[in-house]
Short mmCIF file of the C-alpha atoms (twelve columns), coordinates in Angstrom:
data_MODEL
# 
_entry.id   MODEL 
# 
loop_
_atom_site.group_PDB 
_atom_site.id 
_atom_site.type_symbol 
_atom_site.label_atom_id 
_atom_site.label_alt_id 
_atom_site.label_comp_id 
_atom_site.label_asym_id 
_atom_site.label_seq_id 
_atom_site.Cartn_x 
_atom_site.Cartn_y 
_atom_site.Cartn_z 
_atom_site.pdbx_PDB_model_num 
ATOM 1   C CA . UNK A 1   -25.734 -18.408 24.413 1 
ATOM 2   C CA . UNK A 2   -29.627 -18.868 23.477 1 
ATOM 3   C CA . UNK A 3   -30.407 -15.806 21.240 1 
ATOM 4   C CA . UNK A 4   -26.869 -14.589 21.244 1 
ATOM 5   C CA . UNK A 5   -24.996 -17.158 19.619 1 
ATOM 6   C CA . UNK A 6   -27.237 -19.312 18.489 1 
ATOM 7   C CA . UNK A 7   -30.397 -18.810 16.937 1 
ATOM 8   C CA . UNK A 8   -33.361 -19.369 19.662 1 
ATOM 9   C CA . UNK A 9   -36.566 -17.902 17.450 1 
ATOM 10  C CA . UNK A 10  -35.781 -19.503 14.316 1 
ATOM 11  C CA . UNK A 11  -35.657 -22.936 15.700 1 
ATOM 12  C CA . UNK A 12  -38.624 -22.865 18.026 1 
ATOM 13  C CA . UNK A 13  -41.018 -21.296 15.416 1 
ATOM 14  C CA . UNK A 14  -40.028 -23.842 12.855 1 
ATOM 15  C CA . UNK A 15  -40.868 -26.966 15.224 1 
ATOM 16  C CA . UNK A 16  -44.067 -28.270 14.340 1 
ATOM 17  C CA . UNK A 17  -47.085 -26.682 16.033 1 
ATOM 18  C CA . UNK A 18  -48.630 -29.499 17.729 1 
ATOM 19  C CA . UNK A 19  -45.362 -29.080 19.986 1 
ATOM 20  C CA . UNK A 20  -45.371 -25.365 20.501 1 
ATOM 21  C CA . UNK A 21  -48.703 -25.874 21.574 1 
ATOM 22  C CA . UNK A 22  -48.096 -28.671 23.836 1 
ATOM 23  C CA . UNK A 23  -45.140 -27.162 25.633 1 
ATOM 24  C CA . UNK A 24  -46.985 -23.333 25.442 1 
ATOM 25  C CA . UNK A 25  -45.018 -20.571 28.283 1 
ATOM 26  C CA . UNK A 26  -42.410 -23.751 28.536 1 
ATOM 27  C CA . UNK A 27  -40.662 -24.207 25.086 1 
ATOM 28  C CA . UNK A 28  -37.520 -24.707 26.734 1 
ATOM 29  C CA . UNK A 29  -38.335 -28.079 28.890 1 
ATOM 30  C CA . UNK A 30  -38.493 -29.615 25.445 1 
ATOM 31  C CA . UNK A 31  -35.908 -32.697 25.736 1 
ATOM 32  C CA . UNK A 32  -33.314 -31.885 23.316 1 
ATOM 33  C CA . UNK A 33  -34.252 -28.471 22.300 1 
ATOM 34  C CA . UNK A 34  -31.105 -26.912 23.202 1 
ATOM 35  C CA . UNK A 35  -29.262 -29.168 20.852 1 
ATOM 36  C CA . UNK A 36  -31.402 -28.179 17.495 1 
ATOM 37  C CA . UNK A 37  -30.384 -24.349 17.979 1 
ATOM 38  C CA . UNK A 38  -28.166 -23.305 14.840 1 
ATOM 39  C CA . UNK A 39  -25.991 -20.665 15.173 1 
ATOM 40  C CA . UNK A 40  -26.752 -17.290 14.263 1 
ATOM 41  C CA . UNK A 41  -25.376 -14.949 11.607 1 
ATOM 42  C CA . UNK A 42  -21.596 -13.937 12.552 1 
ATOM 43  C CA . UNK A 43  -21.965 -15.728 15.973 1 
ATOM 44  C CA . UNK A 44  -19.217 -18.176 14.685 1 
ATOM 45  C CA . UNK A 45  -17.126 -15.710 13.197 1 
ATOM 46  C CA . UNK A 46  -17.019 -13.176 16.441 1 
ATOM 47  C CA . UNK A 47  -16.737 -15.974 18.585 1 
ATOM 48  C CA . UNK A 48  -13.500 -17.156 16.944 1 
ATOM 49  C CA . UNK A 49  -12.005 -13.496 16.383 1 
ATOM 50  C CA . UNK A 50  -13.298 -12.410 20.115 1 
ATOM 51  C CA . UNK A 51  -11.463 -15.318 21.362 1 
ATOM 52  C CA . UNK A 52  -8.113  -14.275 19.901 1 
ATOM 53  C CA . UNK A 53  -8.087  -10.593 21.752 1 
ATOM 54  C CA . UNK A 54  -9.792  -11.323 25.009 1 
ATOM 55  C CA . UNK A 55  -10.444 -14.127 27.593 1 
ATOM 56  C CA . UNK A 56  -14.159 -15.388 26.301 1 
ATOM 57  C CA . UNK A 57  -16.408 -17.394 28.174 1 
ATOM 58  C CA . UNK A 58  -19.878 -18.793 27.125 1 
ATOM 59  C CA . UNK A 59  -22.375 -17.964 29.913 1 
ATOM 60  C CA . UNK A 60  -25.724 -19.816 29.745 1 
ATOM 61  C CA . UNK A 61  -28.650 -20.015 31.501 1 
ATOM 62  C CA . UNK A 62  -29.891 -23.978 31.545 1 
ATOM 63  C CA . UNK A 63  -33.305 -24.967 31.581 1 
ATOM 64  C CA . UNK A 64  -34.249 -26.085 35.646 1 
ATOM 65  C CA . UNK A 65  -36.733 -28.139 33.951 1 
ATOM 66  C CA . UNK A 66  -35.056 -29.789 31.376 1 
ATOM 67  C CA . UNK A 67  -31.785 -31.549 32.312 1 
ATOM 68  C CA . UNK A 68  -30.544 -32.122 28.818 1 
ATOM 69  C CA . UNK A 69  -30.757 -28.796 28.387 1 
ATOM 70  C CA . UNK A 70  -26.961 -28.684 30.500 1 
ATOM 71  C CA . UNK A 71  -25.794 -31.698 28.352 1 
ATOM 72  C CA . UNK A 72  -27.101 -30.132 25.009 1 
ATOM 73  C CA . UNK A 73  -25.580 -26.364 25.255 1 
ATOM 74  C CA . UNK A 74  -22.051 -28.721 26.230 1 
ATOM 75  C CA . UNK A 75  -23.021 -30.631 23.084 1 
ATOM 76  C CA . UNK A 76  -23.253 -27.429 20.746 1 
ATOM 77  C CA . UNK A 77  -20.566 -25.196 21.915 1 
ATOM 78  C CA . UNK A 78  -17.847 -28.308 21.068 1 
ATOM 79  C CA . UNK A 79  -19.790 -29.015 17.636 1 
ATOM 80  C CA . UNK A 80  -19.619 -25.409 16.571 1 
ATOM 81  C CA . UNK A 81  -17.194 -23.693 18.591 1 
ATOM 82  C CA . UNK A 82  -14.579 -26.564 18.974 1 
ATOM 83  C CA . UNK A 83  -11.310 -26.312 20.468 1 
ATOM 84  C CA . UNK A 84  -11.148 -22.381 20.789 1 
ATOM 85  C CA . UNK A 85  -14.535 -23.046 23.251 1 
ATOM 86  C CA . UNK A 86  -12.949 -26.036 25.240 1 
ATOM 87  C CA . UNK A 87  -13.287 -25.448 29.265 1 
ATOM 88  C CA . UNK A 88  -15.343 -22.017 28.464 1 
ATOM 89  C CA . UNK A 89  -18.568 -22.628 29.277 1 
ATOM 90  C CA . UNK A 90  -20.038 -21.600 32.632 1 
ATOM 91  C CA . UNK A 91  -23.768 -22.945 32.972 1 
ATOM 92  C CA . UNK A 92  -25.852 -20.780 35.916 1 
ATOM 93  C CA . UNK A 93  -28.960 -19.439 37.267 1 
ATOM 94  C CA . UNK A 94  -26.781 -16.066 38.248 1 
ATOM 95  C CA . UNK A 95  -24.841 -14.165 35.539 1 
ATOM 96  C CA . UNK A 96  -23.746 -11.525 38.080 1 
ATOM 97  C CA . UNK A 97  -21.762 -14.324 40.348 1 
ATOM 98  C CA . UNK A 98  -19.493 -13.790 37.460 1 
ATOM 99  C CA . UNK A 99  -16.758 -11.502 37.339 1 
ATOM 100 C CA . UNK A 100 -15.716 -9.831  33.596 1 
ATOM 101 C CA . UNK A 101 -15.468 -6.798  31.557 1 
ATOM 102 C CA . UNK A 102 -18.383 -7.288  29.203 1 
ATOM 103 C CA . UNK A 103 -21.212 -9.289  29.399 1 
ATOM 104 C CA . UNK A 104 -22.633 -9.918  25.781 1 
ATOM 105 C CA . UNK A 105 -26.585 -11.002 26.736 1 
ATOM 106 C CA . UNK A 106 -29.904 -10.486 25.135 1 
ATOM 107 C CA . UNK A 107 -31.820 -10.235 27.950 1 
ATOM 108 C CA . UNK A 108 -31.417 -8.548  31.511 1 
ATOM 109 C CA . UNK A 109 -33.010 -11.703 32.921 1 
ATOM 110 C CA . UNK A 110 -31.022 -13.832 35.157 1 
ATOM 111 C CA . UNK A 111 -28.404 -11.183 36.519 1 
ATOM 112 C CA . UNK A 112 -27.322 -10.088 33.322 1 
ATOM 113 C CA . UNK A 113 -28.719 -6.443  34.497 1 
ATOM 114 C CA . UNK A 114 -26.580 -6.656  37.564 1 
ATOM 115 C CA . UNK A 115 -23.273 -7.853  36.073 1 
ATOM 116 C CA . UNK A 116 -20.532 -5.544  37.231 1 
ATOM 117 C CA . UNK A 117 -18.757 -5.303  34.067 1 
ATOM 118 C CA . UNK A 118 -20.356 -3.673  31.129 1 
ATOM 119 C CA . UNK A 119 -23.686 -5.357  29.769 1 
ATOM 120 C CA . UNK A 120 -23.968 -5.395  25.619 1 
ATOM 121 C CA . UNK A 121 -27.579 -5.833  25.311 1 
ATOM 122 C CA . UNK A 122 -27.753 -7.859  22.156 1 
ATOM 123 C CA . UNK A 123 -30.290 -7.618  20.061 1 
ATOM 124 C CA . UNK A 124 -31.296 -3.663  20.949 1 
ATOM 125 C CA . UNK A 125 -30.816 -0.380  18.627 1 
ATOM 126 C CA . UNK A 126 -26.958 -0.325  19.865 1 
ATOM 127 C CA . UNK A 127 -26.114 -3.156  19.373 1 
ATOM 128 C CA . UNK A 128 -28.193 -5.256  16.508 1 
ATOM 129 C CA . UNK A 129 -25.695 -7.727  15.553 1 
ATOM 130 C CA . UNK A 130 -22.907 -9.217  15.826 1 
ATOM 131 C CA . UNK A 131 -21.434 -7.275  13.826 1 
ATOM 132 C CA . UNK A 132 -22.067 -3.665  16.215 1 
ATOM 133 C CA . UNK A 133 -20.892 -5.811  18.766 1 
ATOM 134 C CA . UNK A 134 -17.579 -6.600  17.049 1 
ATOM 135 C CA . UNK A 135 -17.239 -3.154  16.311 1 
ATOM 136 C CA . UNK A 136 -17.786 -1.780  19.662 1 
ATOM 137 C CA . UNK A 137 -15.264 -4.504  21.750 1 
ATOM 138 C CA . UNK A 138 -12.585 -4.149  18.835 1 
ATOM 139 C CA . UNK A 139 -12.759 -0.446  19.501 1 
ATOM 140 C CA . UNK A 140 -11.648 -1.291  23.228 1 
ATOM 141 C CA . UNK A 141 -8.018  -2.856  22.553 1 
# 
């Protein structure tokens, strides 16, 4: 979710630096961080057309240290995804536990490198945007 559909950089370099600084190599235990992330370009838009040709599901990695971090990525996939996203987010420590065809992640962190279906490393040469991405899954119907 963080850095693939919504917009992780932008909002943590535009919080003021005395907080950057105080939460240094720990950004994401900031209380209520999770729920300031904005979507990113397109996110929206190939979440909503992705939904309506295969069986999506929002896997996120929570912050251990930050319990509103679980509340706040429930919080932001119902105020910007909505109804299409009800019941589809799975929160956990271990992306490979889950079973799918692709695995659309920005980082091989957390299992994503050992999913068993096909990992779209956002973010990379391949696959730069949402809109490669779209590309590349619509290709596969």
């Amino acid at each position: 979710m963080d850095g693939v559909l919504a917009d992780w950089a932008s909002t943590v370099e535009a919080l003021p630096k005395e907080i950057r600084d105080q939460y240094a190599g720990r950004i994401d235990e900031l209380h209520g961080l999770f729920g300031m992330l904005k979507p990113l370009p397109g996110a929206i838009e190939a979440f909503e057309l992705l939904v309506d040709h295969f069986d999506v599901y929002i896997l996120s990695t929570p912050s251990w240290n930050n319990p509103s971090s679980w509340s706040d990525k429930l919080l932001w996939v119902q105020r910007y995804l909505g109804n299409k996203a009800e019941k589809r987010l799975i929160l956990s420590h271990r992306k490979d536990l889950n079973i799918g065809d692709f695995l659309v992640d920005d980082r091989i962190k957390h299992g994503a490198d050992k999913f068993t279906g096909e990992h779209i490393h956002f973010r990379t040469s391949r696959f730069p945007d949402w809109s490669s991405v779209i590309n590349y899954l619509m290709a596969r119907i």
